[in-house]
Steps between C-alpha positions, in 0.01 A plus 500: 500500500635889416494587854605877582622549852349713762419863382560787696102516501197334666233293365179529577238265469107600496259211558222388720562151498758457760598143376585692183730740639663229708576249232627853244699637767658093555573484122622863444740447843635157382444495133688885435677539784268814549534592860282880588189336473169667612176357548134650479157322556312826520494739181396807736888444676666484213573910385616559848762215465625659168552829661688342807717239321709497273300314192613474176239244333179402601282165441167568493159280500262648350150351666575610827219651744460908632764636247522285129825382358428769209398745726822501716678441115403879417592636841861328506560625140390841575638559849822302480558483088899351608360156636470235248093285526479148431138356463480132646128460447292213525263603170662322178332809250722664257290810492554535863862474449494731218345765728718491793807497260306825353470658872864455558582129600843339406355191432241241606521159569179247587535314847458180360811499265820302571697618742827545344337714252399751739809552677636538190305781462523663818940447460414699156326783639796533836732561227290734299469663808828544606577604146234776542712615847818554343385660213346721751807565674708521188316738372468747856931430580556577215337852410552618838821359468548402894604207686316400795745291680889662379630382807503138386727627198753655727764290417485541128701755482373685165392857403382350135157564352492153323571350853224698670277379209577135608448586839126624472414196280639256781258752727213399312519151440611388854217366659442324188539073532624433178855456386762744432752518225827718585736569189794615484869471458790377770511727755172751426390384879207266372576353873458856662129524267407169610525602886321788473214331327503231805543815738196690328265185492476504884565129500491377841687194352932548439660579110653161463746526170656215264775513273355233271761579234681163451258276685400142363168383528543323776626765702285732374219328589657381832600892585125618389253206601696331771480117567355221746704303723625227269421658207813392345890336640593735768180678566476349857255848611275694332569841366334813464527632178548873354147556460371379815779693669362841352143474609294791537823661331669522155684264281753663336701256219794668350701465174106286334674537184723252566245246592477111262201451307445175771484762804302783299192247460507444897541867548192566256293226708517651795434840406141353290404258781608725820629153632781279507579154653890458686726220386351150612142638589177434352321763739522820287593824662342878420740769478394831687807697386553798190780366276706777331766380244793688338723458204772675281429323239231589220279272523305615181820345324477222700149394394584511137787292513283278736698461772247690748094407521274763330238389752706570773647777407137629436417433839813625656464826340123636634740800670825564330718757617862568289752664690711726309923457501695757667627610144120614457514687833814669489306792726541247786924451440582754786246415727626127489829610451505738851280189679738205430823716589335585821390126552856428420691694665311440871528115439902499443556793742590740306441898466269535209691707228438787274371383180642684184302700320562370159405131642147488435547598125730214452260247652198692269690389229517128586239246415512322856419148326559390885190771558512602891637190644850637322512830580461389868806285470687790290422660784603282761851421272562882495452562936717178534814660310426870583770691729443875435210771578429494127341134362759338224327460122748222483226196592249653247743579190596146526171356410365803321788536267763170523697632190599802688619356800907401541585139545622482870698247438727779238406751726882572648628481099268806408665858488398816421788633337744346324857481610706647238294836462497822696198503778248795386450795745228473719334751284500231216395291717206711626377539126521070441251485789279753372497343124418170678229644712342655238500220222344287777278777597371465126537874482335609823706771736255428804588095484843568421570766801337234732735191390809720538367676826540855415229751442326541191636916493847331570465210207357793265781769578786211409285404179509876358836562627635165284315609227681856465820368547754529176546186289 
């Protein structure tokens, strides 16, 4: 069965047959795993427990005494138009149906019809409904362009409109149940995205997070699903798996691209079914967890080569998020830059130092293929070898620009001068520094005063005063 997991809004069943609403509220509890479940035998209760809790879809009978089914129809549709109707009626006439789907109803389904087909419906209409809620949300975030909750992206450091973008999307589809997809490449901080999801949820389960990169089968089905005692030579306990271990929280598998075909079809299962049996058991277990995935891969590739499902990636990808590389948020370079050399410099002990001004160009002009996760260990690699007020390029030229860099190893054969020729006068020497700093300052006297460390007045005065001189 396509069970969704528990939405982040109540149920509420209308009916005056109280073995009805037993026997619904049974099915609906262990058939969907649906857990805010709210019963009502009298019609006359049933505004008052719309306005007090927090409904989001209502089943409704419509031969009910005092108040009608289609009478309480037209006052939930034109008091609270947000909450989804369902019409579970005992009368098998389509012009009925026809004129409560006219009045406002999502759908309508006779008592008498099979089971399964009805919580079918009712698992259609949640996720309609939750669709409805984050477009909602979406839709206020983003024109009043405010976060609710910025404290739970505190740690992302980022001043980046693209990033802000992501983080008002993540707003409004957190209290959704279905999966998220996180793209992105190494070291964006899909892990960082995936917390904050978890922390925005309100969970009161943990963020329990696999690696399945590299997994077997086996394992990966051991890791997920767990086993029985004797489930296979050396199983001599039983063991919880992954998903049981992040009840009431979130799943969160990482690297999904790398997942076999084999483990993808198990994966698939237990999203469609919402349950899962552990190694050696024929008792099957429901999972009451969010899963949230994340690859660097492109998965779009992936499906037309066929080594990734289109089904599951279909299902995996209800709410995508991509989270741009730093060489797309090159605003954020000296805000990361200034974090990690603080970070750095208090874990090895050391005074933080002055960072040159002509630093954060450089790294602007990188592509960061390592994305954040290498500018933090630039970072780190630079406060490590540092030893004077000013922070040493050295670290950064090396990786920005290798075929610049001296060989260490020739380092004590290099000279600046050669041996049988004069030394120039320091005057000479002056001007060489000044061509340099200028060809590498493209041109530009502001750049060029900084890298030399005079003023700009000072650097201009010596350029007109060369350019007079007599050839």
């Amino acid at each position: 069965m396509n069970a969704n997991r528990n939405p982040s809004f109540g149920i509420l069943l209308i009916d005056d047959e109280p073995p009805f609403l037993r026997s619904l509220s049974i099915a609906l509890e262990r058939g969907a795993g649906f857990n805010h479940i709210y019963r009502c035998e009298d019609s006359r209760d049933a505004m008052e427990i719309i306005e007090q809790e927090p409904i989001g879809l209502v089943l409704l009978d419509l031969t009910m005494p005092h108040l009608s089914g289609e009478e309480l129809l037209q006052k939930i549709v034109q008091e609270h138009p947000e909450v989804g109707v369902i019409i579970v009626s005992g009368l098998n006439q389509l012009e009925t149906a026809v004129q409560c789907i006219r009045l406002g109803a999502y759908d309508y389904f006779v008592k008498t019809t099979e089971e399964d087909r009805l919580i079918k419906g009712i698992c259609r209409a949640v996720h309609m409904q939750e669709m409805r809620q984050e477009n909602q949300e979406m839709r206020k975030r983003f024109l009043s362009d405010t976060l609710e909750r910025p404290d739970v992206f505190a740690n992302i450091i980022t001043q980046n409109k693209g990033m802000r973008s992501v983080f008002q999307y993540l707003e409004s589809v957190s209290n959704s149940s279905q999966p998220v997809l996180i793209c992105g490449e190494s070291g964006v901080g899909k892990e960082q995205i995936a917390q904050a999801i978890h922390t925005l949820s309100n969970r009161s389960g943990n963020l329990i997070s696999v690696n399945v990169a590299g997994l077997d089968d086996n394992v990966f089905a051991d890791t997920l699903f767990g086993h029985s005692k004797g489930a296979f030579t050396g199983a001599d306990k039983a063991r919880s798996g992954m998903i049981e271990q992040a009840t009431n929280g979130t799943l969160f598998l990482d690297e999904i691209g790398d997942l076999s075909l084999t483990s993808q079809v198990k994966l698939l299962r237990l999203l469609q079914e919402g349950e899962y049996y552990p190694l050696g058991s024929d008792r099957p277990k429901r999972i009451r967890a969010r899963v949230i995935v994340a690859t660097h891969q492109n998965l779009e590739k992936k499906l037309k080569t066929g080594e990734f499902r289109k089904d599951l990636y279909y299902r995996l990808r209800i709410h995508q998020v991509e989270i741009p590389s730093l060489r797309h948020r090159k605003d954020d370079i000296p805000l990361l830059l200034e974090y990690f050399l603080t970070e750095a410099s208090a874990e090895l002990g050391k005074n933080k130092p002055t960072i040159p001004k002509e630093l954060v160009p450089l790294l602007a002009n990188y592509s960061f293929p390592g994305n954040i996760r290498e500018l933090k260990a630039l970072a780190y690699d630079a406060i490590s070898q540092h030893q004077s007020k000013i922070l040493s390029m050295e670290v950064f030229r090396r990786v920005i620009d290798p075929s610049k860099q001296i060989d260490i190893a020739d380092a004590d054969k290099t000279t600046l001068f050669k041996s049988d020729q004069p030394l120039p006068t320091l005057q000479e020497v002056g001007d060489l520094l000044i061509e340099a700093a200028m060809d590498r300052a493209q041109g530009n006297q502001s750049l060029a005063s900084r890298l030399l460390g005079i003023s700009q007045p000072a650097l201009s005065k010596r350029l007109k005063k060369k350019l007079n001189e007599p050839l």
